[in-house]
PAZAPA-4460 file (N, C-alpha, C; in steps of 0.05 Angstrom, whole numbers, plus 32768, in hexadecimal, padded with zeros to 4 digits):
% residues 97
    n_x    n_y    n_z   ca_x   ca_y   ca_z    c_x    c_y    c_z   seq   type   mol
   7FB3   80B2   8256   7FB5   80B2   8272   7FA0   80C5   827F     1      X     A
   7F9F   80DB   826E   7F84   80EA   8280   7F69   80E1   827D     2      X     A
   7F66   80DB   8268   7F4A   80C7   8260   7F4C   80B2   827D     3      X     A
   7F62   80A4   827F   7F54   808A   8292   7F52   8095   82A9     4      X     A
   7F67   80A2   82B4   7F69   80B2   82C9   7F48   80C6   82D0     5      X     A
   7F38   80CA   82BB   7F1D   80D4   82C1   7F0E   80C4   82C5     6      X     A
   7F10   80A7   82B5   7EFA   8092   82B9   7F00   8086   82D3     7      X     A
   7F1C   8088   82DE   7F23   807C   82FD   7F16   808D   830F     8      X     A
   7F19   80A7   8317   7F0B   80B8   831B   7EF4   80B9   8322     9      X     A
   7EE4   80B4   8309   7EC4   80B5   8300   7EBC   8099   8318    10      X     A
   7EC8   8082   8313   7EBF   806A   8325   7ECA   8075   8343    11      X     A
   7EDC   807C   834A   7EDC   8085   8360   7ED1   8095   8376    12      X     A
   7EC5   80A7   835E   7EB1   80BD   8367   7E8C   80AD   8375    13      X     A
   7E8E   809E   8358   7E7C   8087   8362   7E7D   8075   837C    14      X     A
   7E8B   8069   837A   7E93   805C   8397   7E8F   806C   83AF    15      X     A
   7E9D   8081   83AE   7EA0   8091   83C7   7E83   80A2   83CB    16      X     A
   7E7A   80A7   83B7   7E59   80B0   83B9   7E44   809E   83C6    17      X     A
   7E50   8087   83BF   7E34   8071   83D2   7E3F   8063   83DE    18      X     A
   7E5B   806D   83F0   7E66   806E   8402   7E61   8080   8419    19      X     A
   7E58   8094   8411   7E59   80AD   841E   7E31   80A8   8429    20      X     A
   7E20   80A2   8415   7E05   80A0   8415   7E09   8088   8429    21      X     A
   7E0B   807C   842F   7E11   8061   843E   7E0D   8065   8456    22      X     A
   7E24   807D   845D   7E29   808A   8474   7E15   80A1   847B    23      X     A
   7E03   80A1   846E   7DE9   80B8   8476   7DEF   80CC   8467    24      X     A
   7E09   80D9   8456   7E0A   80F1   8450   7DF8   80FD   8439    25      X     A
   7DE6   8109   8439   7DDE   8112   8420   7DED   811D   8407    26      X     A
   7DE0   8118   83E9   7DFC   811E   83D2   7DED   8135   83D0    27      X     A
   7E09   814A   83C8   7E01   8164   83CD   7DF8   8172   83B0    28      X     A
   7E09   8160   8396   7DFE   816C   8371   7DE2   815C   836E    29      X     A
   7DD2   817B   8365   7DBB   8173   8368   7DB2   8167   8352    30      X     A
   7DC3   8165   8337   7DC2   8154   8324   7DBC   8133   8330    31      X     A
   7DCF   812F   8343   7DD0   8117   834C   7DBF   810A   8360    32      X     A
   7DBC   8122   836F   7DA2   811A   8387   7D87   8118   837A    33      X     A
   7D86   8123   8364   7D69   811C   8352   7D6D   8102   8348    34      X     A
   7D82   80FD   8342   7D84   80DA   833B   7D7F   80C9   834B    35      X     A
   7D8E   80D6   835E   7D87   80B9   837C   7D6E   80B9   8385    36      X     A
   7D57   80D0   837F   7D46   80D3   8385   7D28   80C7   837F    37      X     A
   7D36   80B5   8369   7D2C   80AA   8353   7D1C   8089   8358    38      X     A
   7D12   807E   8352   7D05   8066   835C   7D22   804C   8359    39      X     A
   7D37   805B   8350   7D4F   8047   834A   7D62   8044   835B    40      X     A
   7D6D   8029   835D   7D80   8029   8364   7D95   803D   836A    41      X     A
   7DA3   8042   8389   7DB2   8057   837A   7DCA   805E   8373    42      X     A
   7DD0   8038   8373   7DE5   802D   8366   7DE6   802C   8349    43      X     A
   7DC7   802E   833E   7DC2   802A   8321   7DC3   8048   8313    44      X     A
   7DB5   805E   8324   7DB6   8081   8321   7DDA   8084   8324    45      X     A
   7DE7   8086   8333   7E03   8084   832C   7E0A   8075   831B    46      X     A
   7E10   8062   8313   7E17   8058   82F5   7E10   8067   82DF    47      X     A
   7DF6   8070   82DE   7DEB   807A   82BD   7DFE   8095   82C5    48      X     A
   7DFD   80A6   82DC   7E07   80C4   82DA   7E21   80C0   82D0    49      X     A
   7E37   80A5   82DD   7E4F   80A4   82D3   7E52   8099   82B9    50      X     A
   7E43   8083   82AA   7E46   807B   8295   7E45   8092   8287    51      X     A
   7E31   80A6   8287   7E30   80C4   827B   7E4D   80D4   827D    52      X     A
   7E53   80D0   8290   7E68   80E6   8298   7E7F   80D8   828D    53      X     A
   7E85   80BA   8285   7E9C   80B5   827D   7E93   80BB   8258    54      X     A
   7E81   80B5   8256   7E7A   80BA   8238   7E7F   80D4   8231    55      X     A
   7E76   80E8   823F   7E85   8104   823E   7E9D   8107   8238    56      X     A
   7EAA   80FB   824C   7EC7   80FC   8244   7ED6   80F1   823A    57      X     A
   7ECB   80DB   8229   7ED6   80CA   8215   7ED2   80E5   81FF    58      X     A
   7EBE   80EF   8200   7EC0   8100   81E7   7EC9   811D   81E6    59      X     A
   7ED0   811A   8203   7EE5   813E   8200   7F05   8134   8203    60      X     A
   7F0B   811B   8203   7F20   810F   8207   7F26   810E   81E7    61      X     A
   7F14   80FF   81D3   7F19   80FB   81B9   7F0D   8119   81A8    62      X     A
   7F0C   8127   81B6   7F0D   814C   819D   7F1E   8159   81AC    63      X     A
   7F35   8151   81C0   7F45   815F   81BD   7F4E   8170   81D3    64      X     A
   7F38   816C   81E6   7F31   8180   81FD   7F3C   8177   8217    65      X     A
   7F5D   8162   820E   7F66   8168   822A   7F6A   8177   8245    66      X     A
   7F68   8187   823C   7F71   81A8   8254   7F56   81A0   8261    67      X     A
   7F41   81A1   8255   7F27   819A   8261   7F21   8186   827A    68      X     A
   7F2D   8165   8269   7F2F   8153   8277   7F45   814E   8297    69      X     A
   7F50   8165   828F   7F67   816A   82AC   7F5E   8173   82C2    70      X     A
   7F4F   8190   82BC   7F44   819A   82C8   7F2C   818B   82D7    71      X     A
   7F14   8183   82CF   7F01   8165   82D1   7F18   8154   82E7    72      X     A
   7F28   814D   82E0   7F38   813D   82EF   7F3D   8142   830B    73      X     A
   7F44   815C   8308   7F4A   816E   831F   7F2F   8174   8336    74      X     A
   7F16   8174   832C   7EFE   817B   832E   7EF9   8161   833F    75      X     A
   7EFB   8147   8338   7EF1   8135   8339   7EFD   8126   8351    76      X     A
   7F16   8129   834B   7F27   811B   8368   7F23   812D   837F    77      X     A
   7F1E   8148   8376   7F1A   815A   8394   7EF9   814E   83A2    78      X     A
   7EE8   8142   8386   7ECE   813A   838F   7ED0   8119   83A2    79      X     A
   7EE3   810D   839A   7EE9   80ED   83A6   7EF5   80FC   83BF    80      X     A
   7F00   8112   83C7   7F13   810F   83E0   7EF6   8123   83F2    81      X     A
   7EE6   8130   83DB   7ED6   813B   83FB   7EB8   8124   83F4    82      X     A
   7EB7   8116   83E9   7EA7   80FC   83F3   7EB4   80EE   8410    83      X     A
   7EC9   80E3   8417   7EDA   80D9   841C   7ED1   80E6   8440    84      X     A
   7ECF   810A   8436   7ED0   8113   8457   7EBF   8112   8461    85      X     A
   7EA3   8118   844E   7E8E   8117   8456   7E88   80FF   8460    86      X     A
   7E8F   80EA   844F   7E8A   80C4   845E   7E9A   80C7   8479    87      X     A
   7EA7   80D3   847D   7EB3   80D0   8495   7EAD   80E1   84AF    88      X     A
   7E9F   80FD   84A4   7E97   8104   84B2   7E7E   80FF   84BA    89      X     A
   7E71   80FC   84A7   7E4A   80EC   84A7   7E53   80CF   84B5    90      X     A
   7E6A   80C5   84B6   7E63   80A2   84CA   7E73   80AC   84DB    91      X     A
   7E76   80C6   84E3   7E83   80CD   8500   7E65   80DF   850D    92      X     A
   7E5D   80E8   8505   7E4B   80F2   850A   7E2A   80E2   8518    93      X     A
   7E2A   80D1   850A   7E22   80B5   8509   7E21   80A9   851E    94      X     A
   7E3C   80A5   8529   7E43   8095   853B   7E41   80A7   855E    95      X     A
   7E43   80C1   8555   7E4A   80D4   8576   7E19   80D5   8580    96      X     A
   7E1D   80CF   8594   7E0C   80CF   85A1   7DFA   80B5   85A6    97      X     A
***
């Protein structure tokens, strides 16, 4: 359950990231803004970071490192809910003037 619960997560985070980019907001991990920055898609630069990131945690999931994967969990949903404000506040922002 924590394994899928990170890969739900992981797509979510996705979603709400080029949800948020949509809405003008700039992504703020600069891991990631170097991706989008990239001649790619940045639908395709999000996929490889998450395909990575679930591969990660397929393999701290299988040595053992639940406490790890909770925590990540914890990390991650706080990252889908402040995607979420920023989309809302970047297409409110957007919209005033």
């Amino acid at each position: 359950m924590i394994l899928f619960t990170f890969i739900c997560l992981q797509a979510l985070d996705g979603l709400t990231t080029l949800f948020f980019l949509h809405h003008g907001v700039s992504e703020a991990n600069p891991l990631i803004r170097a991706a989008l920055a990239g001649p790619a898609d940045p639908r395709t630069a999000l996929a490889v970071a998450k395909i990575l990131a679930v591969t990660l945690g397929v393999v701290a999931w299988r040595s053992g490192r639940k406490r790890l994967l909770r925590k990540m969990n914890v990390l991650f949903a706080l990252c889908v809910a402040w995607n979420l404000v920023a989309a809302w506040v970047g297409g409110a922002a957007g919209t005033v003037g």
